[in-house]
C-alpha positions in Angstrom: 18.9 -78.5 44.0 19.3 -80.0 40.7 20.2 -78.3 37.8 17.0 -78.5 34.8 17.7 -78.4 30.9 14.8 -77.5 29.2 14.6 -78.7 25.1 12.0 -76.7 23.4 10.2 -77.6 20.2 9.2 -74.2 19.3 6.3 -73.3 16.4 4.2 -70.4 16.0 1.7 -69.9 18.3 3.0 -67.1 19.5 2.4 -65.4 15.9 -0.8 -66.7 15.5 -1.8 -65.1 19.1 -0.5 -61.8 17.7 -2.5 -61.8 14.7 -6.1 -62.6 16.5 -4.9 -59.6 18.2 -4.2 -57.2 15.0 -0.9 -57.8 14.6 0.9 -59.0 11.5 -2.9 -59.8 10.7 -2.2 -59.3 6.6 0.2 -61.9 6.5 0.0 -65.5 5.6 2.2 -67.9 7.4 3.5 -69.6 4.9 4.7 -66.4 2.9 8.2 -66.8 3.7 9.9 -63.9 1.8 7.3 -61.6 3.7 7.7 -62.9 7.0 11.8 -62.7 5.8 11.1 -58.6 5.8 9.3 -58.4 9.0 12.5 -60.4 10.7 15.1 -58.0 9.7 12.7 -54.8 11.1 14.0 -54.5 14.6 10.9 -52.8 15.4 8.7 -55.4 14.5 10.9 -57.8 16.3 10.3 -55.9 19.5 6.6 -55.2 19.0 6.3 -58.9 19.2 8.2 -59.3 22.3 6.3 -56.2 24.1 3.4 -58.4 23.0 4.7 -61.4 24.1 5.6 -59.8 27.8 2.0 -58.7 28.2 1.1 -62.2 29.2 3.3 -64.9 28.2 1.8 -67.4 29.6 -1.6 -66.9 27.6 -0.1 -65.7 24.1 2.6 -68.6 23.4 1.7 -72.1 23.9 5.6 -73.2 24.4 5.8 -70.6 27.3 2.6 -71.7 28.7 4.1 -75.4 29.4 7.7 -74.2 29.9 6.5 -71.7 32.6 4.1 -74.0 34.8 6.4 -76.9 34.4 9.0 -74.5 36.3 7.0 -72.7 38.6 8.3 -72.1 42.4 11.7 -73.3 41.2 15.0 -72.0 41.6 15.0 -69.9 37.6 19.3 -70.0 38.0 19.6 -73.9 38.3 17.4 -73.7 34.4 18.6 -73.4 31.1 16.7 -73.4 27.8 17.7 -74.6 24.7 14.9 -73.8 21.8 14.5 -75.2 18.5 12.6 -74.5 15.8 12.3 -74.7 11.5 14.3 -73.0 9.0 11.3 -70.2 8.1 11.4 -66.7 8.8 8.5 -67.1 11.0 9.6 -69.5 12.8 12.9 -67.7 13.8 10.5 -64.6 14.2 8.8 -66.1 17.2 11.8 -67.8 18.5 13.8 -64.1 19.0 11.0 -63.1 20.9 10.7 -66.0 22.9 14.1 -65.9 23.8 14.2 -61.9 24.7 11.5 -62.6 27.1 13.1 -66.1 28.6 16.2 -63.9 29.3 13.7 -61.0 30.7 12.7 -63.0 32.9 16.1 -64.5 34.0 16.7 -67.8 32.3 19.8 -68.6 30.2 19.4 -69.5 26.8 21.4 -71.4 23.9 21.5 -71.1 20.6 18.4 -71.9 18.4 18.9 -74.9 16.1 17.2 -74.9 12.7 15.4 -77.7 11.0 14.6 -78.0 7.6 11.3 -76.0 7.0 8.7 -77.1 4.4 7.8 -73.5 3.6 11.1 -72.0 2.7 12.2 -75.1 0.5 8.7 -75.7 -1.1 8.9 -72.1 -3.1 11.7 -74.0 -4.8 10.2 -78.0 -5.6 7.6 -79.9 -3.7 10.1 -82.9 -4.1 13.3 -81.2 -2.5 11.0 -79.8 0.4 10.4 -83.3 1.2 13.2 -84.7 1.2 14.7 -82.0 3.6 11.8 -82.3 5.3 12.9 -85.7 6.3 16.6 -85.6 6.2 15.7 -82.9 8.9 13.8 -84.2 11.1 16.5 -87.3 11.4 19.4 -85.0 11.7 17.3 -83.1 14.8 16.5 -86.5 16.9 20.7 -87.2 16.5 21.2 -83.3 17.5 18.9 -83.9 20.3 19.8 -87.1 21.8 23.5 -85.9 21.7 22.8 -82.9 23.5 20.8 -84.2 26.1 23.2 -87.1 26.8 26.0 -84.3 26.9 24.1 -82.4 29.8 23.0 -85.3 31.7 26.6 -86.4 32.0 27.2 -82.5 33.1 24.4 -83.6 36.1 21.2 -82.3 34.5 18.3 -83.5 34.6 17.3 -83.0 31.2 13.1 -82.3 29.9 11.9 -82.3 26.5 8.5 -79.5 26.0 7.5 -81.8 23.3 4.4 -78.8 22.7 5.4 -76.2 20.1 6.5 -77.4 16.1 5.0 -79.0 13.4 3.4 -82.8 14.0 6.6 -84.8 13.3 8.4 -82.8 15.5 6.3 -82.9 18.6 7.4 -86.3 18.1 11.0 -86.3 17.9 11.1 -84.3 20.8 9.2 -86.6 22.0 11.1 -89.5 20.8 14.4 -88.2 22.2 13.2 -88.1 25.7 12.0 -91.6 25.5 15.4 -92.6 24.5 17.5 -90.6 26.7 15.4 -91.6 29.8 14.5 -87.7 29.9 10.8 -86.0 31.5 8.8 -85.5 28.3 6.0 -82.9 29.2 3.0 -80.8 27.0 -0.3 -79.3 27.5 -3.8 -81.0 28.0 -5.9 -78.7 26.6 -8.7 -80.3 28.2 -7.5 -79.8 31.6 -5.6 -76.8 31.0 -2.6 -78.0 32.8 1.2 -79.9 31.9 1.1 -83.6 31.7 4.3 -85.4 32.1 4.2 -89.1 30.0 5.0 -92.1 31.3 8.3 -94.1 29.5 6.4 -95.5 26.7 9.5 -96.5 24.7 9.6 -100.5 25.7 11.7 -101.2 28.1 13.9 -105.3 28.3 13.3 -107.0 31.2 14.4 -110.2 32.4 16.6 -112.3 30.0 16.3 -109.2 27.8 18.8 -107.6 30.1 20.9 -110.7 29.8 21.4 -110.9 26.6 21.9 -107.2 25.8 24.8 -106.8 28.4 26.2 -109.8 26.8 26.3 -107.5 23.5 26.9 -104.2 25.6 30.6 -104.2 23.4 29.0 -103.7 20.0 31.0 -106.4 19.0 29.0 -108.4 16.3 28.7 -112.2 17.4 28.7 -115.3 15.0 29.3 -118.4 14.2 29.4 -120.5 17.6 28.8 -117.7 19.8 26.1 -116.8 17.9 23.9 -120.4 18.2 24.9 -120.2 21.5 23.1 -116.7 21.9 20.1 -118.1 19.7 19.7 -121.2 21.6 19.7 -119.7 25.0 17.6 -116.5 23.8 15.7 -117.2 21.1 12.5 -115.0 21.5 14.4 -112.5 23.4 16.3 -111.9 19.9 13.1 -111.7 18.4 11.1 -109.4 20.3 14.1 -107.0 20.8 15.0 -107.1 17.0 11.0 -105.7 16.5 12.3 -103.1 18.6 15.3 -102.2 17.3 17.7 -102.9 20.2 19.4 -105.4 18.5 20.0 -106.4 14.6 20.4 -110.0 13.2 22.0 -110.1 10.1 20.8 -112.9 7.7 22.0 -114.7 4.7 20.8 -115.3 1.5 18.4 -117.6 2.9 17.3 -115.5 5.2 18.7 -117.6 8.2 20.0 -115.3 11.0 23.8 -116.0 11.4 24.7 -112.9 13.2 24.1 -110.3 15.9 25.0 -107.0 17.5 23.4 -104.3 19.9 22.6 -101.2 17.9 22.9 -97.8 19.6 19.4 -97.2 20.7 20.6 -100.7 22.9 23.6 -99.5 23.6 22.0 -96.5 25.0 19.2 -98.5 27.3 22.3 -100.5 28.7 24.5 -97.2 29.3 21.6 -95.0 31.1 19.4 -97.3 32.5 20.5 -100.9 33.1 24.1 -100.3 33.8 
């Protein structure tokens, strides 16, 4: 059987479960230096994961997809490897997520932290959002690298693309699309996991031509070059609109150079080599 890793987005359902039951019902989520206290009672930490045992599936939304998506499976070929933002909340929920995954008999890895708005916003707006940002790029390179690592280990690596603010349901997404990995979440509607199709464009054709032809990441030019252009002229185009491939232009803004950049580098590596 083949061994699964599991990338979690993690947010805080599993909090906002808790309070509709009564607990931690006084506090705001966004009341870092609060929800800061509450993390270092080890009390409160395991009241939420007695809570969270009661029914896992029902009280966190990540646990809900993670948990159907490996029902009937073999639980010691599975590892999990959550993430979540930089806020006491956030790191709240994923402790008790991660006592009841190894409850239950998975192996977990270390949380990585993203930059999370709360905690920096008590400082400056600004600064939130620029860490914010630099963030959420930093966590799509941390992701692809780490599910490129494990799929050269033999994995078959999914992405739970369910828990997390907005932008980073979609780098989880996002990662999965570019590392050819099994991108899953909940349809509320039909209470039940849907797995998405590989929406990230795939070449084709002369596509595949041209990017083996720049599968060295050497940059091309001068002859070699209007060679390339002549023979694959809207190839260049449609894949540079994709970012597979950059042409560099002068100061007239003629193209006179071109190179695969890594998301082509990548396509060529794990799917068309």
């Amino acid at each position: 059987m083949s061994k699964e890793f599991h990338i979690i987005s993690s947010g805080v359902s599993l909090i906002l479960n808790a309070q509709n039951k009564g607990l931690f019902s006084n506090l705001k989520i966004s009341d870092d230096c609060t929800w800061q206290k509450v993390l270092e009672d080890p009390k409160s930490v395991t009241e939420l994961t007695e809570f969270l045992k009661s029914n896992p599936m029902k009280e966190c939304a990540e646990l809900n997809t993670f948990l159907r998506a490996v029902k009937d499976k073999d639980l010691s070929n599975i590892e999990v490897y959550l993430f979540g933002t930089k806020t006491a909340v956030n790191e709240l929920c994923r402790r008790a997520i991660e006592n009841v995954l190894k409850h239950l008999g998975y192996r977990t890895y270390t949380p990585y932290e993203v930059s999370g708005y709360f905690w920096e916003a008590n400082f400056d707006p600004s600064y939130a959002t620029d860490e914010f940002t630099n963030g959420i790029s930093e966590l799509l390179d941390r992701l692809i690298h780490i599910a490129k690592r494990k799929k050269d280990e033999g994995y078959t690596v999914y992405f739970n693309a369910t828990g997390g603010f907005k932008a980073h349901v979609i780098v989880t997404a996002l990662a999965g699309f570019l590392t050819n990995g099994k991108i899953y979440y909940m349809n509320e509607e039909f209470q039940d996991i849907v797995f998405l199709p590989p929406l990230f464009y795939l070449p084709r054709g002369k596509e595949i031509e041209l990017l083996r032809q720049l599968s060295d990441k050497k940059p091309l030019s001068g002859k070699e070059f209007e060679g390339i252009r002549a023979a694959y002229g809207s190839e260049l185009e449609r894949l540079e609109v994709y970012g597979i491939i950059q042409l560099e232009h002068d100061d007239f803004g003629r193209p006179f150079r071109v190179k695969i950049t890594n998301k082509g580098g990548l396509l060529v590596k794990e799917i068309f080599s």
